[in-house]
C-alpha positions as a Markdown table, in Angstrom:
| # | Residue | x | y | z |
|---|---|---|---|---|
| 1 | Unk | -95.0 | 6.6 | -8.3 |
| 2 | Unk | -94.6 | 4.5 | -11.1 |
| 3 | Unk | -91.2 | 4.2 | -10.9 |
| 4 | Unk | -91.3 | 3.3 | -7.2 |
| 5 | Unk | -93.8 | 0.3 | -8.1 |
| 6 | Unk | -91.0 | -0.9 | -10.8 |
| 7 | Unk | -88.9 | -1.0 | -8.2 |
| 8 | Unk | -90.9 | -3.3 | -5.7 |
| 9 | Unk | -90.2 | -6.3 | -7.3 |
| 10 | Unk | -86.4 | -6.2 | -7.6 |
| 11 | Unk | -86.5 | -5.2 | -4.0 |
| 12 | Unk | -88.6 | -8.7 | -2.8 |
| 13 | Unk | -85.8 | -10.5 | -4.7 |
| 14 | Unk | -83.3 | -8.7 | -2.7 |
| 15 | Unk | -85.0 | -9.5 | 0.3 |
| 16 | Unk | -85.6 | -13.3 | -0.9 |
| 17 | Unk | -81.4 | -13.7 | -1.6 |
| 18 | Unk | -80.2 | -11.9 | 1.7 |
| 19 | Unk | -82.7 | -14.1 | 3.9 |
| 20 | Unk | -81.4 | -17.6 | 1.8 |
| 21 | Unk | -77.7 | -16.1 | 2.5 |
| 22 | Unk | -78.4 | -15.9 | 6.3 |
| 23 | Unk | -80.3 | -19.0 | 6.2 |
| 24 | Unk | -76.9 | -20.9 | 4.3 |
| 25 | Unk | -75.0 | -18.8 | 6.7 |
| 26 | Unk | -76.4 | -19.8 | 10.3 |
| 27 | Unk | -76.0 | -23.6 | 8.7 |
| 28 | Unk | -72.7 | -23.2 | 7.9 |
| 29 | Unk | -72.2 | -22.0 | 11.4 |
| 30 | Unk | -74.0 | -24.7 | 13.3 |
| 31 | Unk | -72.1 | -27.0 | 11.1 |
| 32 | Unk | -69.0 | -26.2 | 12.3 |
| 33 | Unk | -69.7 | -26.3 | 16.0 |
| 34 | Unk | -70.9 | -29.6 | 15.0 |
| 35 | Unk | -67.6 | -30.6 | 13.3 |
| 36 | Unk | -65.2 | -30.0 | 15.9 |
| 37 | Unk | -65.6 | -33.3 | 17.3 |
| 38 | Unk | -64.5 | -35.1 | 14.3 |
| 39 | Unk | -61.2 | -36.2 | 12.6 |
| 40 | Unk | -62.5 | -35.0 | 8.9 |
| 41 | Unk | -66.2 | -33.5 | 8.1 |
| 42 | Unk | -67.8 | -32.1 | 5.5 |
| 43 | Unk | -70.3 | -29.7 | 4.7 |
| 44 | Unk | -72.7 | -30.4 | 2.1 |
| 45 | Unk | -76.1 | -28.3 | 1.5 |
| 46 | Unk | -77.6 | -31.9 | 1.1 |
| 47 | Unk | -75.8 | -33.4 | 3.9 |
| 48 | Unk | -73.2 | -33.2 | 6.4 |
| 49 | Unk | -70.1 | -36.0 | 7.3 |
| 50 | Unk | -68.2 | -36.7 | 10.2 |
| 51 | Unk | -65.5 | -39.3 | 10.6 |
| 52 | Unk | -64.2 | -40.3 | 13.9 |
| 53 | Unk | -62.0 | -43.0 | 14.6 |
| 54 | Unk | -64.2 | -45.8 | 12.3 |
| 55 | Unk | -67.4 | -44.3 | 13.1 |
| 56 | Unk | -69.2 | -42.7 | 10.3 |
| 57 | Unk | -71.9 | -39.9 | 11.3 |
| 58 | Unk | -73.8 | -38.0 | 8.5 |
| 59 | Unk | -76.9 | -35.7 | 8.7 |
| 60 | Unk | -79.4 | -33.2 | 7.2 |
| 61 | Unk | -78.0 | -29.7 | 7.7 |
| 62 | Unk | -80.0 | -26.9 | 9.7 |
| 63 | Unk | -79.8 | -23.4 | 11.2 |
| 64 | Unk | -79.9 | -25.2 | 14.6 |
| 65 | Unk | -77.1 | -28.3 | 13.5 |
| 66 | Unk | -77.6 | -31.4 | 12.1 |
| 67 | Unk | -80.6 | -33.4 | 12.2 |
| 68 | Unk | -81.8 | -37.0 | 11.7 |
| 69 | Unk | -78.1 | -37.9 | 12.4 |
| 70 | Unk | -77.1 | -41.7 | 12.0 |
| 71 | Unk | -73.8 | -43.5 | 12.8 |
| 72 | Unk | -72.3 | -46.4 | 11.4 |
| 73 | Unk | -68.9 | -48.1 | 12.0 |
| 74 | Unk | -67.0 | -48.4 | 8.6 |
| 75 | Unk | -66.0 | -51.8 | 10.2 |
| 76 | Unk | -69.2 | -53.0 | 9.2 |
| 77 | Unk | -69.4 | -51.7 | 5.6 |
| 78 | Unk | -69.3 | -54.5 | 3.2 |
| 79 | Unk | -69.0 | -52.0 | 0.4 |
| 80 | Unk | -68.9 | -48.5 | -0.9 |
| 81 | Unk | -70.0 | -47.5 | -4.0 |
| 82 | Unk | -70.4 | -44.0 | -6.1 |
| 83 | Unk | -73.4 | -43.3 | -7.8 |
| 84 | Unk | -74.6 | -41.3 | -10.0 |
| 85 | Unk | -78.1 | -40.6 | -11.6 |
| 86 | Unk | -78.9 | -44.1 | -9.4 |
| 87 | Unk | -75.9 | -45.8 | -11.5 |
| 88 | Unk | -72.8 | -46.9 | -10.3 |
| 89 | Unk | -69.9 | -45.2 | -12.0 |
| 90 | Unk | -65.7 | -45.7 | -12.3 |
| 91 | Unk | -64.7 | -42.9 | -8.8 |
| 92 | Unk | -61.4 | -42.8 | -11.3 |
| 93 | Unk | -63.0 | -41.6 | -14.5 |
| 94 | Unk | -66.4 | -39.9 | -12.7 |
| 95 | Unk | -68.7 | -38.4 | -15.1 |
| 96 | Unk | -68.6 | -34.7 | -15.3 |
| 97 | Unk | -72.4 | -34.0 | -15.0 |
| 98 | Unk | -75.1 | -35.5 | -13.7 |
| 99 | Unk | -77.7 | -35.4 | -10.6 |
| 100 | Unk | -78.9 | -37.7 | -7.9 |
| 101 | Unk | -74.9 | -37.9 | -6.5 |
| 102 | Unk | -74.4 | -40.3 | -3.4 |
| 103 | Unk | -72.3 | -42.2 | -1.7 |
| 104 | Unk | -73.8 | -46.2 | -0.9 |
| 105 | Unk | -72.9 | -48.1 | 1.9 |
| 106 | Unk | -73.9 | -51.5 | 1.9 |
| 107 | Unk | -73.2 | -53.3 | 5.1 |
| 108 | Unk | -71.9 | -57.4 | 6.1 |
| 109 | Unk | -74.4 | -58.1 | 8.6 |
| 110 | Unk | -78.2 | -56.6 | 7.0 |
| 111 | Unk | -79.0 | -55.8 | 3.8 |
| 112 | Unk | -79.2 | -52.6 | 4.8 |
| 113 | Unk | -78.2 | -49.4 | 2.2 |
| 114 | Unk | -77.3 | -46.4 | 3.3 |
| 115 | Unk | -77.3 | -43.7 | 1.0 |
| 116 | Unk | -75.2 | -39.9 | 1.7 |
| 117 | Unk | -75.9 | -37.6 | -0.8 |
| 118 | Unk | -73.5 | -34.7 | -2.6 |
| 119 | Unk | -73.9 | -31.9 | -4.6 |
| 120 | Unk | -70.6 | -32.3 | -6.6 |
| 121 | Unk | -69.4 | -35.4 | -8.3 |
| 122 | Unk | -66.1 | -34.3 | -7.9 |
| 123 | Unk | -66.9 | -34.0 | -3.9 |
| 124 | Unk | -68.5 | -37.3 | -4.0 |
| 125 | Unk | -65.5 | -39.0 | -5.5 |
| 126 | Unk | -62.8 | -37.3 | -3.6 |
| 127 | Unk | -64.4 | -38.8 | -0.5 |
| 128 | Unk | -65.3 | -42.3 | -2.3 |
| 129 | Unk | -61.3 | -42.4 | -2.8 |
| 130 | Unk | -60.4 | -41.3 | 0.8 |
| 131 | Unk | -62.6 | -43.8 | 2.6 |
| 132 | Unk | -61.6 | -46.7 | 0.4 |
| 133 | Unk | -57.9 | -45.8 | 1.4 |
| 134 | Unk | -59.1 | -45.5 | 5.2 |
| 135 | Unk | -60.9 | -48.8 | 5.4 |
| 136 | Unk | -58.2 | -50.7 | 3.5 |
| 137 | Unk | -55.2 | -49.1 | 6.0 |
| 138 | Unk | -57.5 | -49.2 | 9.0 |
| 139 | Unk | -59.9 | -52.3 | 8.7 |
């Protein structure tokens, strides 16, 4: 008996994990349904990222797809920026820790900021580095 009652805690953590893995794993599913539309995505347990053609669609990842999705045209993006820990850092020489990740879009005709944020640095930059290509070839 007291053995079994050891026992009861390590099995509600077991139970905690395999409900978060099927919870990460009908998100992962629903995002890529959702993606299929797009020229490049990405899946992000902060956010998700779609580019098609110029437009720009980003969201907050659930078991049922995306929510609270916005779309932008990179045609109006006046600058991009990586930040880190609220600072704006070098995409080239990105630090290699640090919280608070993001993406910031500021756009030519508001002074509105849009923010995506990333889990990784690394991530972050790589997709810093490929929309700066895009919009220079493409805009």
């Amino acid at each position: 008996m007291e053995r079994g009652l050891l026992w009861l805690p390590l099995l509600a953590i077991f139970i905690g994990l395999a409900w978060s893995g099927w919870n990460e794993y009908q998100k992962l599913e629903a995002y890529q349904a959702w993606a299929t539309d797009f020229d490049k995505a990405k899946y992000d347990i902060y956010a998700v990222l779609g580019l098609k053609e110029t437009d720009l669609t980003w969201g907050k990842p659930t078991r049922k797809g995306p929510i609270n999705l916005e779309t932008f045209s990179l045609k109006q993006v006046e600058s991009l920026g990586l930040l880190v820990e609220n600072q704006a850092v070098d995409p080239n020489i990105p630090p290699e820790k640090g919280k608070a990740i993001a993406l910031e879009f500021r756009f030519t005709d508001t002074a509105k900021i849009v923010q995506i944020p990333f889990t990784e640095i690394s991530l972050a930059a790589r997709w810093y580095k490929y929309l700066q290509s895009f919009m220079k070839s493409n805009l």
